[in-house]
C-alpha positions in Angstrom: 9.3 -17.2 -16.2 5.9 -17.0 -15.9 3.7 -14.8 -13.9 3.1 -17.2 -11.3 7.0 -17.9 -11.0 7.3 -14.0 -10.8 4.7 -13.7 -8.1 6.6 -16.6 -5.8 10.0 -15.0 -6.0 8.7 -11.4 -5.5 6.8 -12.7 -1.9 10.2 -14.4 -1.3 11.9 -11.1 -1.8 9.3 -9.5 0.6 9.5 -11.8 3.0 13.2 -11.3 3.4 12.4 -7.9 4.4 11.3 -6.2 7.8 7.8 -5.9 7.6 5.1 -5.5 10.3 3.5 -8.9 12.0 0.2 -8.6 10.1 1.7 -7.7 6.8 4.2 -10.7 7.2 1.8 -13.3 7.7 -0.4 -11.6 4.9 2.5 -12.6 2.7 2.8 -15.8 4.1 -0.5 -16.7 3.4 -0.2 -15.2 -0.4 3.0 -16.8 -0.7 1.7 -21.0 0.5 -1.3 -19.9 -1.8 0.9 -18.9 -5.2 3.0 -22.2 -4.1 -0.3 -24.0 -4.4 -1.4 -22.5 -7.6 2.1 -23.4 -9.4 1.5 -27.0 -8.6 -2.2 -27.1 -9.7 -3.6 -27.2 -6.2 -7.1 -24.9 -4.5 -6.0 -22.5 -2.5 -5.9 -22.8 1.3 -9.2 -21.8 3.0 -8.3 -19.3 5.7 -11.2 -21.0 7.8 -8.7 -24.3 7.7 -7.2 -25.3 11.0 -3.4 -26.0 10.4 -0.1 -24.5 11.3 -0.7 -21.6 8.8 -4.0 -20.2 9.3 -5.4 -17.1 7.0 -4.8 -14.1 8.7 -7.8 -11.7 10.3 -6.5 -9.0 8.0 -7.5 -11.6 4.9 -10.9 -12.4 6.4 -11.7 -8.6 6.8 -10.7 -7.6 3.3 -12.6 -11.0 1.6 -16.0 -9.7 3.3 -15.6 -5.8 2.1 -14.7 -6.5 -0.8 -17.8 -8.8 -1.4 -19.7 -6.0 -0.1 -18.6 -3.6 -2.0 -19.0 -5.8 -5.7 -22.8 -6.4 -4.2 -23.7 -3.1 -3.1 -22.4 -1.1 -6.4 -23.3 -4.0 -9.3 -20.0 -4.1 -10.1 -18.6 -7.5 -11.8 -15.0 -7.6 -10.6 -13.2 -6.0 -7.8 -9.7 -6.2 -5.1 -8.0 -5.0 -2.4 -4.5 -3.8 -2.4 -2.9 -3.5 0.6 0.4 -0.4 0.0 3.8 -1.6 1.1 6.0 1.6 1.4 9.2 -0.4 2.2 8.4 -1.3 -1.6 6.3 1.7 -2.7 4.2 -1.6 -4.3 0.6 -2.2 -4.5 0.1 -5.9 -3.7 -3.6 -7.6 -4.3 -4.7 -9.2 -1.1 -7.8 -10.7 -2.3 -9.8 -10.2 -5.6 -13.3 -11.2 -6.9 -14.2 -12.5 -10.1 -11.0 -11.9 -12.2 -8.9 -14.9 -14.4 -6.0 -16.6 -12.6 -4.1 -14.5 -15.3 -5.4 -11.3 -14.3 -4.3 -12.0 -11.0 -1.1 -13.0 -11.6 -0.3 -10.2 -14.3 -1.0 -7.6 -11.3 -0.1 -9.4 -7.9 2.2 -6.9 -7.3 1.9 -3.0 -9.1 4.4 -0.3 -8.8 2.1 2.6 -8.8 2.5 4.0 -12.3 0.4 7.1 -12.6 -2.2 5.8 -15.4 -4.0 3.0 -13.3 -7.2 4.4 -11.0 -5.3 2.7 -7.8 -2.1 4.5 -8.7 -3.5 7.8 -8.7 -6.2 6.9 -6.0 -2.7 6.2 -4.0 -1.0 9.4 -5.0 -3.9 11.9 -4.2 -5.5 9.9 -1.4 -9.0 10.5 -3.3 -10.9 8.4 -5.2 -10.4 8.2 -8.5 -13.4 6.9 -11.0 -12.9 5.8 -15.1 -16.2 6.2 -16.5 -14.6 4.4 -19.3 -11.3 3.5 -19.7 -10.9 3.4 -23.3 -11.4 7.0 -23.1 -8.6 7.8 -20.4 -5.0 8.6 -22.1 -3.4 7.4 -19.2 -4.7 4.7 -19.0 -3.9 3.4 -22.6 -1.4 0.7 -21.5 -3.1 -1.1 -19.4 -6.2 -1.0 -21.7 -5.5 -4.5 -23.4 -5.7 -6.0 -19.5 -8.7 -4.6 -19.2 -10.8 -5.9 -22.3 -9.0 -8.7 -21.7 -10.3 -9.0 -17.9 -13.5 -7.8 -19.3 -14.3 -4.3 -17.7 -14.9 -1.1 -19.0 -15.1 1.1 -15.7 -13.3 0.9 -12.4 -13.2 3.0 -9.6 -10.6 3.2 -6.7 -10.8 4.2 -3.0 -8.2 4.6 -1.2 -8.3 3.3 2.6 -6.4 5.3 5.1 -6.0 6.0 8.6 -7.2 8.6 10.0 -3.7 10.3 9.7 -3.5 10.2 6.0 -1.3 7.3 6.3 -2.5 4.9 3.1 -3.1 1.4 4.2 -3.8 0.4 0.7 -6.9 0.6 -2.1 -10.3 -0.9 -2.7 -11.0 -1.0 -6.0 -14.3 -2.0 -8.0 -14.2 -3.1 -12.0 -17.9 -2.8 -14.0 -18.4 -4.5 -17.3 -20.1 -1.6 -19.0 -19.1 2.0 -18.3 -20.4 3.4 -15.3 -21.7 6.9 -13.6 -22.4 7.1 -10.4 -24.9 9.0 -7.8 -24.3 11.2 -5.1 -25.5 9.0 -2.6 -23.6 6.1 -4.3 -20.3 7.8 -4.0 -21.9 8.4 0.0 -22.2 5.0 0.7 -18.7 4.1 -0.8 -16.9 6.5 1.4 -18.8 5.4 4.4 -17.5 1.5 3.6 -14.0 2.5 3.1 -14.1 4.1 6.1 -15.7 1.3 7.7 -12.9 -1.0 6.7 -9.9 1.4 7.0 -11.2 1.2 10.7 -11.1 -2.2 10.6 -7.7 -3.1 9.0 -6.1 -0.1 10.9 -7.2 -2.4 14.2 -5.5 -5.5 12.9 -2.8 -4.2 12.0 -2.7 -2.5 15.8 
């Protein structure tokens, strides 16, 4: 079975389950889009007007997450949104990464050695300078050479409860440091966005 196969049944699965309105048709929408992939088609445009359109909650993530690969010079980047029916990460919408890459980590059990998993588990950031030099890390290291990054860091994005709504993650090609101010700006954008995915969800 391939990854793609994998990804299909495990929305399938998910969609079988009770979920939240938002959520569900956030599946849909990943679901019709793996469907797509499998048989060699683009994926759907969530600007397209049919029966299915994209939900708001994919439109909000899409923009961050371009912000957030512009604003810190990173090269790759996603947004997981944290199902805890599941206790699963699941990547809502990613930048710049292989269809492989994609597929490989649609859906992430949080682990302990990836930067979301312990961004979920602490609710902090978490930042890998470089993650050939992080333990933990070590078997996921071949994905990442693969995918072509060195560094990532994740934030997580909560409500202003604690609750985790799920992780914004940026991947950099080189390892990377960052500022003060950087690490400022990032926490003010997460915010920005928990806000907004917190509403949509509402």
């Amino acid at each position: 079975m391939t990854f793609v196969t994998e990804k299909i049944d495990r929305y399938r699965r998910m969609l079988r389950c009770e979920v939240s309105t938002v959520t569900r048709r956030s599946i849909e929408w990943l679901f019709v889009n793996a469907v797509r992939e499998a048989a060699g088609l683009e994926p759907k445009d969530d600007t397209e007007q049919d029966d299915l359109q994209g939900p708001g909650l994919m439109s909000i993530a899409g923009a961050a997450l371009a912000e957030a690969v512009v604003a810190q010079g990173a090269q790759f980047g996603n947004i997981q949104l944290y199902l805890p029916e599941h206790d699963t990460l699941v990547m809502l919408v990613s930048r710049n990464f292989s269809p492989h890459f994609t597929d490989r980590f649609a859906f992430l059990c949080p682990d302990g050695r990836t930067a979301c998993s312990r961004a979920l588990a602490s609710a902090r950031r978490v930042i890998l300078e470089n993650v050939a030099n992080d333990e933990l890390f070590s078997p996921h290291l071949h994905a990442a050479q693969a995918a072509g990054f060195q560094a990532v860091q994740s934030t997580p994005l909560k409500v202003g409860s604690g609750v985790p709504l799920g992780i914004l993650s940026t991947h950099f090609a080189s390892p990377r440091s960052f500022s003060e101010a950087e690490l400022a700006q990032m926490d003010a954008h997460a915010n920005d966005l928990s806000r907004e995915l917190a509403r949509e969800w509402a």
